[in-house]
SERO-4910 file (N, C-alpha, C, O; in steps of 0.05 Angstrom, whole numbers):
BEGIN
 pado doro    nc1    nc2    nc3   cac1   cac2   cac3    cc1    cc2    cc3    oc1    oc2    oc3
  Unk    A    742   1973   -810    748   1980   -782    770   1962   -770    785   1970   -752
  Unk    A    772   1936   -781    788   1917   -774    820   1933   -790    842   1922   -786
  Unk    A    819   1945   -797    854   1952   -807    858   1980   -790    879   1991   -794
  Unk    A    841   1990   -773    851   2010   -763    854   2003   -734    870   2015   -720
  Unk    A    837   1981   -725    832   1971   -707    875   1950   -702    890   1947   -683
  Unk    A    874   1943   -726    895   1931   -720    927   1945   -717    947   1938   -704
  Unk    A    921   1967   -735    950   1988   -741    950   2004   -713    970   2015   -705
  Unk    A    927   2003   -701    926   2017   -676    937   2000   -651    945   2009   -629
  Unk    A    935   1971   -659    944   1948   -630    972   1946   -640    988   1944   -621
  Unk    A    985   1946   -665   1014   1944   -680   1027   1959   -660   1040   1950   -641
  Unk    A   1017   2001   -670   1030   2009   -669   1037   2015   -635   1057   2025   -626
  Unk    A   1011   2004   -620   1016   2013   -591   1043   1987   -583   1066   1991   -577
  Unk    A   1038   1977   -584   1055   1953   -586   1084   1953   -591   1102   1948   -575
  Unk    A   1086   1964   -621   1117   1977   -630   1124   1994   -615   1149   1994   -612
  Unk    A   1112   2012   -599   1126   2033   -573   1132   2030   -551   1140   2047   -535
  Unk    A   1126   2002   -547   1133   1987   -525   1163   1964   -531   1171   1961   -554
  Unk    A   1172   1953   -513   1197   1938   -520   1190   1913   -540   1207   1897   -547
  Unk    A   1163   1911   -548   1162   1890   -575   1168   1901   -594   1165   1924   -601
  Unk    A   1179   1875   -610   1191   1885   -644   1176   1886   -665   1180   1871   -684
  Unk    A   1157   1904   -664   1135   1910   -687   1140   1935   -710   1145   1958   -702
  Unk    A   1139   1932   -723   1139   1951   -746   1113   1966   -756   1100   1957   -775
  Unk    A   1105   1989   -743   1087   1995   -744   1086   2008   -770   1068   1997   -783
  Unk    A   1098   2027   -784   1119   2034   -799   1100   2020   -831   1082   2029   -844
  Unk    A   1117   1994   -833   1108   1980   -847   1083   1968   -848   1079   1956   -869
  Unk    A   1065   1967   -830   1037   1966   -830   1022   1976   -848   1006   1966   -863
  Unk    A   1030   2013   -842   1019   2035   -843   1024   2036   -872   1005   2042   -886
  Unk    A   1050   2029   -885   1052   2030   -905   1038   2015   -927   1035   2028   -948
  Unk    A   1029   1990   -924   1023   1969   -928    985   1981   -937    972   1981   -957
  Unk    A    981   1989   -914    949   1998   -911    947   2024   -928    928   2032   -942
  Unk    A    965   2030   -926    964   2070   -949    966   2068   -984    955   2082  -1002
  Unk    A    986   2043   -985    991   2025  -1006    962   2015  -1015    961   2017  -1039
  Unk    A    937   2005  -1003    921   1991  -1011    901   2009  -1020    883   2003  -1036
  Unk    A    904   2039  -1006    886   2055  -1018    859   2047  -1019    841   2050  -1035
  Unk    A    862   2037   -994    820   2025   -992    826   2029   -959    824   2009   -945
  Unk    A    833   2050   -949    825   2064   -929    832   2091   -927    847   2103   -942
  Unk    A    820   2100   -906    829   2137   -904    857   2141   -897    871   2132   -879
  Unk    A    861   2152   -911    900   2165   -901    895   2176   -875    904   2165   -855
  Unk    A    878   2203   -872    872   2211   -849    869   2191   -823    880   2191   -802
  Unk    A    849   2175   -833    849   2159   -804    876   2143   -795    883   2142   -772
  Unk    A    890   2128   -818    911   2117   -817    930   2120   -791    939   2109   -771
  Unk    A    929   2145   -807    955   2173   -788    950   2170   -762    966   2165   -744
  Unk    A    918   2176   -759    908   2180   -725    908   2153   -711    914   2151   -687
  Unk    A    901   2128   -730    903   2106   -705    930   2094   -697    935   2084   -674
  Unk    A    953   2097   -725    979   2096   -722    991   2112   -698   1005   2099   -682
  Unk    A    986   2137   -694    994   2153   -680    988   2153   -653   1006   2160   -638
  Unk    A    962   2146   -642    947   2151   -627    956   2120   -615    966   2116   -593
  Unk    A    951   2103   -631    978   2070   -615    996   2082   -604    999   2087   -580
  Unk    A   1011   2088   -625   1045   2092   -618   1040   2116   -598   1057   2111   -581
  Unk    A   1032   2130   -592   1033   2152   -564   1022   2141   -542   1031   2149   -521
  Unk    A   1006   2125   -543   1000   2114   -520   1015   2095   -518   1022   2095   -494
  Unk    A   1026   2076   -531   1056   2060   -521   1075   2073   -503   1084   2064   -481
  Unk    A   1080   2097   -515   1108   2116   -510   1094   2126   -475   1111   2131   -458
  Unk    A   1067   2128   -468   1055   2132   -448   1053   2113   -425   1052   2117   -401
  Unk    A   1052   2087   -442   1055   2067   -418   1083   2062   -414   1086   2051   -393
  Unk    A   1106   2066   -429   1135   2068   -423   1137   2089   -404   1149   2085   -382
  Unk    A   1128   2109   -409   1136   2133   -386   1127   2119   -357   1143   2111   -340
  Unk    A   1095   2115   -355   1092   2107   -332   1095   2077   -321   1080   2066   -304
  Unk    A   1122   2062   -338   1140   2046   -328   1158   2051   -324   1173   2034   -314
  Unk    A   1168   2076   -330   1186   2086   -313   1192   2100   -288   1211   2108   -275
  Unk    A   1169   2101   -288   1161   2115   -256   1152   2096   -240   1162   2097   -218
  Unk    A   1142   2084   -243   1138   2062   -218   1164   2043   -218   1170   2035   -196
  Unk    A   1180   2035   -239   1208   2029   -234   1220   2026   -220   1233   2009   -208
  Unk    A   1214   2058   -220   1244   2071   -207   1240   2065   -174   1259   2063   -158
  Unk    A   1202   2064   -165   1203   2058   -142   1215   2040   -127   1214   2042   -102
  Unk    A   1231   2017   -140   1251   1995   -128   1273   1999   -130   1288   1979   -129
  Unk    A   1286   2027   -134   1317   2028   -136   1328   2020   -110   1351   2011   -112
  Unk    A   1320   2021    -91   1327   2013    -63   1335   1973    -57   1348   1960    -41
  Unk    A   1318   1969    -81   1319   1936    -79   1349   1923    -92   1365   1935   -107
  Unk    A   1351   1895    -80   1381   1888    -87   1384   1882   -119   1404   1885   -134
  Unk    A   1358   1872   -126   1355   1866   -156   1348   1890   -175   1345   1886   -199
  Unk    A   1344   1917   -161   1347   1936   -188   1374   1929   -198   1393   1921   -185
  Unk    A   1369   1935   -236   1378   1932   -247   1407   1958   -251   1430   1953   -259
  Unk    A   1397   1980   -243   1414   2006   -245   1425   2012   -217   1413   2002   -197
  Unk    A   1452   2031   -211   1463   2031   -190   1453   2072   -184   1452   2092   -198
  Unk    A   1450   2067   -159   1449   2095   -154   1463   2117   -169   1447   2134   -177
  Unk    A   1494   2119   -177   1512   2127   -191   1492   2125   -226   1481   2144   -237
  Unk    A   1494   2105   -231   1478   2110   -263   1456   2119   -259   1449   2126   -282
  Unk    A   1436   2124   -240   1417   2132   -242   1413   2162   -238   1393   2175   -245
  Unk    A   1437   2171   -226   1451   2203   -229   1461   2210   -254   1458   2230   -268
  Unk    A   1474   2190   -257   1490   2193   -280   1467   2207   -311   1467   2225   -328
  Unk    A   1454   2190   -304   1430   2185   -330   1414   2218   -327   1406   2235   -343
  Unk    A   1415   2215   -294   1389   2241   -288   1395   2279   -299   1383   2299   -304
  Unk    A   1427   2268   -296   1441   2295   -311   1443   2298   -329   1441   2322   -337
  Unk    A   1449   2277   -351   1449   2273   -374   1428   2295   -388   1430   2317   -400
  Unk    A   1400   2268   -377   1375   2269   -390   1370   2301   -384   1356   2311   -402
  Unk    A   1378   2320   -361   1364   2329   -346   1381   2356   -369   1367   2374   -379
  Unk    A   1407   2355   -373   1419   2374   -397   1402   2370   -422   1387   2388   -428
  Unk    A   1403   2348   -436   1392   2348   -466   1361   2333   -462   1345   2332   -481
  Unk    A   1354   2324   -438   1329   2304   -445   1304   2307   -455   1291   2291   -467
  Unk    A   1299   2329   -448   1269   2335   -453   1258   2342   -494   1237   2337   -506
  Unk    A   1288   2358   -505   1278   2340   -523   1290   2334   -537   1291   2346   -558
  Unk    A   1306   2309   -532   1311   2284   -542   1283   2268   -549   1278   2255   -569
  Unk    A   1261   2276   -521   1242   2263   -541   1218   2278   -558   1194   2276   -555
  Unk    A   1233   2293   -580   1227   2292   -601   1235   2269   -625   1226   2269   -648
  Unk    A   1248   2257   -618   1259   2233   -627   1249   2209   -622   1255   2188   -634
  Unk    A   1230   2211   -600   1226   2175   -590   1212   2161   -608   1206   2139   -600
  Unk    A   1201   2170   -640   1203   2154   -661   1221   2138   -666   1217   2114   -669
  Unk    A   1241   2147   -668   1279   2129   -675   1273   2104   -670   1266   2097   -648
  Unk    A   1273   2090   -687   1271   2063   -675   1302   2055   -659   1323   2068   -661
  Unk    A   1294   2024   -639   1325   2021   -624   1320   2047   -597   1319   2042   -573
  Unk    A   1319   2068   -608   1328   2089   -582   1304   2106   -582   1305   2122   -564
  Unk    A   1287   2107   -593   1259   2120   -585   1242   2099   -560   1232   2114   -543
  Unk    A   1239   2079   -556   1225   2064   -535   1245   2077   -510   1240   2097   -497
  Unk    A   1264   2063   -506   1285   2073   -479   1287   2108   -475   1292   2119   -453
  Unk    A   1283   2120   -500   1281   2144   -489   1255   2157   -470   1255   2175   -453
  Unk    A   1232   2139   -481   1203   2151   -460   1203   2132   -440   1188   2138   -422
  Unk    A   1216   2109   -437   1223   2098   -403   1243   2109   -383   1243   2102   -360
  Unk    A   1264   2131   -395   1274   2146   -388   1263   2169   -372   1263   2174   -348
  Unk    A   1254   2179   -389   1232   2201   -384   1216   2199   -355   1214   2215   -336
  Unk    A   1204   2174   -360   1182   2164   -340   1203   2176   -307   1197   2190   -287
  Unk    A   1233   2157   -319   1246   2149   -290   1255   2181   -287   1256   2184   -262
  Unk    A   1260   2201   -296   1266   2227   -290   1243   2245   -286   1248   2268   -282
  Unk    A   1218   2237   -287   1198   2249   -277   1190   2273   -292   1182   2293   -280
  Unk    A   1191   2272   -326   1188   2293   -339   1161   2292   -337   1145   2274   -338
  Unk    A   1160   2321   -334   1121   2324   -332   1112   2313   -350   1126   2312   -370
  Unk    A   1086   2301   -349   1073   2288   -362   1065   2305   -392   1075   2299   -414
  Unk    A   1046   2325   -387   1048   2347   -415   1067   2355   -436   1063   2359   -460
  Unk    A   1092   2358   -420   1108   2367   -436   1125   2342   -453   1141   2347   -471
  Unk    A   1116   2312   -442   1126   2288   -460   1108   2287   -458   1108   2276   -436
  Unk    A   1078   2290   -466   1064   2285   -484   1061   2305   -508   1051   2296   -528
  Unk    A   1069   2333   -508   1073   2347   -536   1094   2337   -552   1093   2332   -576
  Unk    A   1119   2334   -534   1142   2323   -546   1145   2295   -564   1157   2293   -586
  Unk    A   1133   2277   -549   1131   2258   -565   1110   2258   -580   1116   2254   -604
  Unk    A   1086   2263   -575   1056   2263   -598   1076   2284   -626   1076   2277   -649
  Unk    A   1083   2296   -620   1098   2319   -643   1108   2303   -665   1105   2303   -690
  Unk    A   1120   2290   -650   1151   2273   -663   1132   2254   -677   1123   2256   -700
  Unk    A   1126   2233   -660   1117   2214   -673   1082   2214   -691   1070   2198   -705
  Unk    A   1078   2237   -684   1052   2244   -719   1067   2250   -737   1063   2236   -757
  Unk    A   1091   2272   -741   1100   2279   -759   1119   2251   -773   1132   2255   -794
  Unk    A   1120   2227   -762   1132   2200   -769   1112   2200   -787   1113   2204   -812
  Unk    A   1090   2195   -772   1062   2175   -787   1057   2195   -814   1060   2183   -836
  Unk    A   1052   2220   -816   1054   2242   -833   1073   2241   -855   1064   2244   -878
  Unk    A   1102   2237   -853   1121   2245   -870   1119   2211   -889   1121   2208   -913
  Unk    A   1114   2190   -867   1113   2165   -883   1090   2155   -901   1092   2135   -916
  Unk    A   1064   2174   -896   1047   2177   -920   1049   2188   -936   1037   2184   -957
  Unk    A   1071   2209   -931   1070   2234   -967   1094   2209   -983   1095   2208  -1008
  Unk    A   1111   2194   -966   1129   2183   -989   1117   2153   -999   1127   2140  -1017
  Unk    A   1095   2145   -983   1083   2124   -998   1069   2129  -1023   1059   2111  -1036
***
């Protein structure tokens, strides 16, 4: 219980702005073949989506200080971004696996107010079929 217990605090962790390799955990544990692949997948996954969940809803409360002198973004980029995201964004995160640009993409998200449902199929999609494709090549 203790290795699913842990691939599950990794991988929530790795979907947040810490540098964790959930990835290689998973691999590590699939490699040892003294646990369930199945469960692997689900606690790997089920971390890493709820990471990508608490990024969204840091991006929404964020954004509630754009008014302050110390936000970090200027009105202008935060348009800038909102059109962007608002042309290709929704799914882009089918991607927020990517390491580097999968975290910033579901804090994105958060700050453009994509419904919650529809980045949670988007990303749960993406990132099972990570946890998935990196068990058939272990």
């Amino acid at each position: 219980m203790l290795a699913y217990l842990s691939l599950f605090i990794i991988s929530f962790l790795a979907a947040t702005i810490f540098p964790f390799s959930s990835e290689a955990i998973l691999a590590t544990y699939l490699l040892s073949e003294t646990h369930n692949k199945f469960l692997l997948i689900f606690f790997a996954s089920f971390g890493n989506i709820l990471g990508s969940i608490f990024n969204w809803f840091l991006g929404i409360y964020f954004l509630k200080f754009q008014n302050k002198k110390w936000f970090p973004f200027s009105k202008t980029q935060i348009d800038r971004s909102s059109k962007w995201f608002k042309k290709y964004g929704k799914w882009s995160l089918l991607f927020a696996w990517v390491p580097i640009i999968g975290d910033p993409l579901t804090f994105i998200a958060g700050t453009m107010r994509i419904k919650f449902l529809i980045f949670l199929l988007l990303v749960s999609f993406g990132k099972i079929m990570r946890y998935f494709v990196i068990s058939l090549l272990v």
